[in-house]
BARO-883446 format. One record per residue (C-alpha): residue number from 1; x, y, z. Coordinates in pm, 1 decimal. Layout:
<timars>
{NUM {X Y Z}}
...
</timars>
This chain:
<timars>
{1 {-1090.8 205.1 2817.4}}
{2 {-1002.2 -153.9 2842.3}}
{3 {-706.5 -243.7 2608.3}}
{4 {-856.8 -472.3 2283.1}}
{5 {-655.6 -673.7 2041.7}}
{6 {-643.8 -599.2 1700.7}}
{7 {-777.5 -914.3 1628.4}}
{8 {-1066.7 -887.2 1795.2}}
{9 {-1146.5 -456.4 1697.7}}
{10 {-1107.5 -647.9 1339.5}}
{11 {-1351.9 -896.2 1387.8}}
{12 {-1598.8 -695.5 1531.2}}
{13 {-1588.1 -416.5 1223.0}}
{14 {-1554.4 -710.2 985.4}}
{15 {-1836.3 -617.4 783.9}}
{16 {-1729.6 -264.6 719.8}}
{17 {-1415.0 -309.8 514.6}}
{18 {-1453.1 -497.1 120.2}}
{19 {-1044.8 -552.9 124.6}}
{20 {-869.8 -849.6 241.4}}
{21 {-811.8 -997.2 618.6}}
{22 {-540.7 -1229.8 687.4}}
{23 {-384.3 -1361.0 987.2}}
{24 {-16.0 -1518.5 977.1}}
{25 {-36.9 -1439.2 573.8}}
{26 {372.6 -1488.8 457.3}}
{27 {534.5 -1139.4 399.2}}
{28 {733.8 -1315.4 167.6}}
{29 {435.2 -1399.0 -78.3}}
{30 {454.2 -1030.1 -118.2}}
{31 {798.8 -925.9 -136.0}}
{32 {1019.8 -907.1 -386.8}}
{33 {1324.6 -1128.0 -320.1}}
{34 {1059.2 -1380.4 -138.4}}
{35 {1173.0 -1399.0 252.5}}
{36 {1044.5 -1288.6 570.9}}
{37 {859.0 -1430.0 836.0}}
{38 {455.4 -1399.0 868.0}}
{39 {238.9 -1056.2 978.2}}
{40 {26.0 -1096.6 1271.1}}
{41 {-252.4 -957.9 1048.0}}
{42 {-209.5 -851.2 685.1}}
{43 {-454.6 -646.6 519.5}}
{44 {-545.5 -510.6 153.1}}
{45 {-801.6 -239.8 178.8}}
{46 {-950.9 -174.4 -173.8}}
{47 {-1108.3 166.0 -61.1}}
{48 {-1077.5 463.7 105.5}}
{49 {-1326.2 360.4 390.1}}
{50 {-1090.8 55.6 413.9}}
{51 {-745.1 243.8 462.1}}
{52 {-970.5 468.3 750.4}}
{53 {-1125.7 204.6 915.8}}
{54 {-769.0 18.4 959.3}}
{55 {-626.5 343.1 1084.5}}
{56 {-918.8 410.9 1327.5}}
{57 {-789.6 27.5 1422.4}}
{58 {-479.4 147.6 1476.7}}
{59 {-552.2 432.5 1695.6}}
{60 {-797.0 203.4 1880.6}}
{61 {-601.2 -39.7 1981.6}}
{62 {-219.9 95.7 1979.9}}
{63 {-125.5 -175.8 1715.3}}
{64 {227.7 -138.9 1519.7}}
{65 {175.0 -123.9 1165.7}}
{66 {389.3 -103.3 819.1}}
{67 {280.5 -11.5 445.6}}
{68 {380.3 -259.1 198.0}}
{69 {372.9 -141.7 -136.7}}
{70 {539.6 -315.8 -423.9}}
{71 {773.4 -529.4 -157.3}}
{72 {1061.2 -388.9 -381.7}}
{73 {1292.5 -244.3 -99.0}}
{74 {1228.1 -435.6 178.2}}
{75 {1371.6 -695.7 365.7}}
{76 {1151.7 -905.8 623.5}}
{77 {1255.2 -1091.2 922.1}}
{78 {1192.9 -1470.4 910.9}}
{79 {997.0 -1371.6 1224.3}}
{80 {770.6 -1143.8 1040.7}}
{81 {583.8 -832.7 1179.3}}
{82 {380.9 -859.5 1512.7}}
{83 {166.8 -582.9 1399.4}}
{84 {-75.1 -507.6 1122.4}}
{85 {65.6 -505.9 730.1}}
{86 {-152.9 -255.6 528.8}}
{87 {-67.6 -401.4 162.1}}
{88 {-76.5 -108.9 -49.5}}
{89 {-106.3 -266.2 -411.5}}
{90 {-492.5 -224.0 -493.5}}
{91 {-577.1 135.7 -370.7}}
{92 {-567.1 400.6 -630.2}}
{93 {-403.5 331.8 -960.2}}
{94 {-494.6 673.4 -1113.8}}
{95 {-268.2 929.5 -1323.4}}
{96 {-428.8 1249.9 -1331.3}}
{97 {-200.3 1598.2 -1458.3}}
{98 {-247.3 1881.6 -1232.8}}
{99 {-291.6 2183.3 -1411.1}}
{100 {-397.5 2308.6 -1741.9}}
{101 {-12.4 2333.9 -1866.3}}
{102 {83.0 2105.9 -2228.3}}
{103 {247.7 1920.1 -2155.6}}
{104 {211.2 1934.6 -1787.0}}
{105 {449.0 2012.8 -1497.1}}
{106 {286.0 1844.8 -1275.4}}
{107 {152.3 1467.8 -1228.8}}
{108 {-62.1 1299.1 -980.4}}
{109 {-14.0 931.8 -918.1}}
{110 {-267.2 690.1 -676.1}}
{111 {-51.6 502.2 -429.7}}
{112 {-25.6 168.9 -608.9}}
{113 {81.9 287.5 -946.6}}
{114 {376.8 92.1 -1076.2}}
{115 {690.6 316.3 -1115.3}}
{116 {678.2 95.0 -1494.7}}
{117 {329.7 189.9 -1533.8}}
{118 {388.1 564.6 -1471.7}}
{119 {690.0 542.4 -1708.1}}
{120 {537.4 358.3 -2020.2}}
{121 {227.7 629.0 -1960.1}}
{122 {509.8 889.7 -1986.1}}
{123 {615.6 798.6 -2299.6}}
{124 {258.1 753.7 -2458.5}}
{125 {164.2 1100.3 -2354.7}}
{126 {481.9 1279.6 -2427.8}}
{127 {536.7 1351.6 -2096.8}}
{128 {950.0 1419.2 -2015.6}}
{129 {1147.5 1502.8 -1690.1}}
{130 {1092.8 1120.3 -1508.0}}
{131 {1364.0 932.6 -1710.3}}
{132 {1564.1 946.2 -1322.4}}
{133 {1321.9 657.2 -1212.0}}
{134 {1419.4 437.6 -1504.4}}
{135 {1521.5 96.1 -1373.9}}
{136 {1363.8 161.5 -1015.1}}
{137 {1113.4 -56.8 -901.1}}
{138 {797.7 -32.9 -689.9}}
{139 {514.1 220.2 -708.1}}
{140 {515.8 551.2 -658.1}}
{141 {239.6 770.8 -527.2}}
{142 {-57.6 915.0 -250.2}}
{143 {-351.9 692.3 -138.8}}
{144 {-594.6 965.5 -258.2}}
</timars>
């Protein structure tokens, strides 16, 4: 198999993925304390089809790649990431309880639910026992 850039896997399966493409976009656009250098391609899937298609990318052609979620604890390099950026902020915002338990001892949070969000939900439902991420910040959770 000859070796192909992720560039070019990307811009031939273009028209399978409803997320975001961008090449050279600024990691610090999407991190919190606003440095770091530019990803060779930074993407925002919106689905679940997106987030496999970019890992069938990945596979395909050997590409590093990093999950940015909230940008909260990270610090970029000025020279960025030569690699693909999967920008985790618009995949699955659910919170589900697991369970039939009141209140519940379990929750269930998508991948780009704020750690705020979560909280503030908390409260409204009556839920206790996550008071220990008070004051963190990012999201919290699994893709699906």
């Amino acid at each position: 198999m000859s070796h192909i850039t992720l560039t070019k896997w990307l811009e031939t399966h273009r028209k399978n993925f409803t997320g975001q493409i961008l090449l050279n976009e600024s990691l610090a656009r999407h991190s919190y304390y606003r440095i770091g250098g530019p990803a060779q391609v930074f993407a925002a899937p919106k689905t679940r089809a997106d987030l496999l298609l970019l890992g069938r990318a990945i596979r395909e052609t050997d590409t590093p790649f990093f999950i940015l979620g909230a940008g909260s604890n990270v610090l970029v390099r000025d020279q960025g990431f030569p690699g693909l950026v999967i920008y985790n902020q618009h995949l699955n915002r659910e919170i589900s309880t697991v369970g039939s338990k009141t209140p519940p001892n379990r929750i269930r949070t998508g991948s780009s639910v704020a750690i705020t969000v979560l909280l503030k939900t908390a409260m409204e439902r009556g839920w206790g026992g996550l008071e220990f991420l008070c004051g963190i910040p990012g999201t919290i959770g699994e893709p699906w």
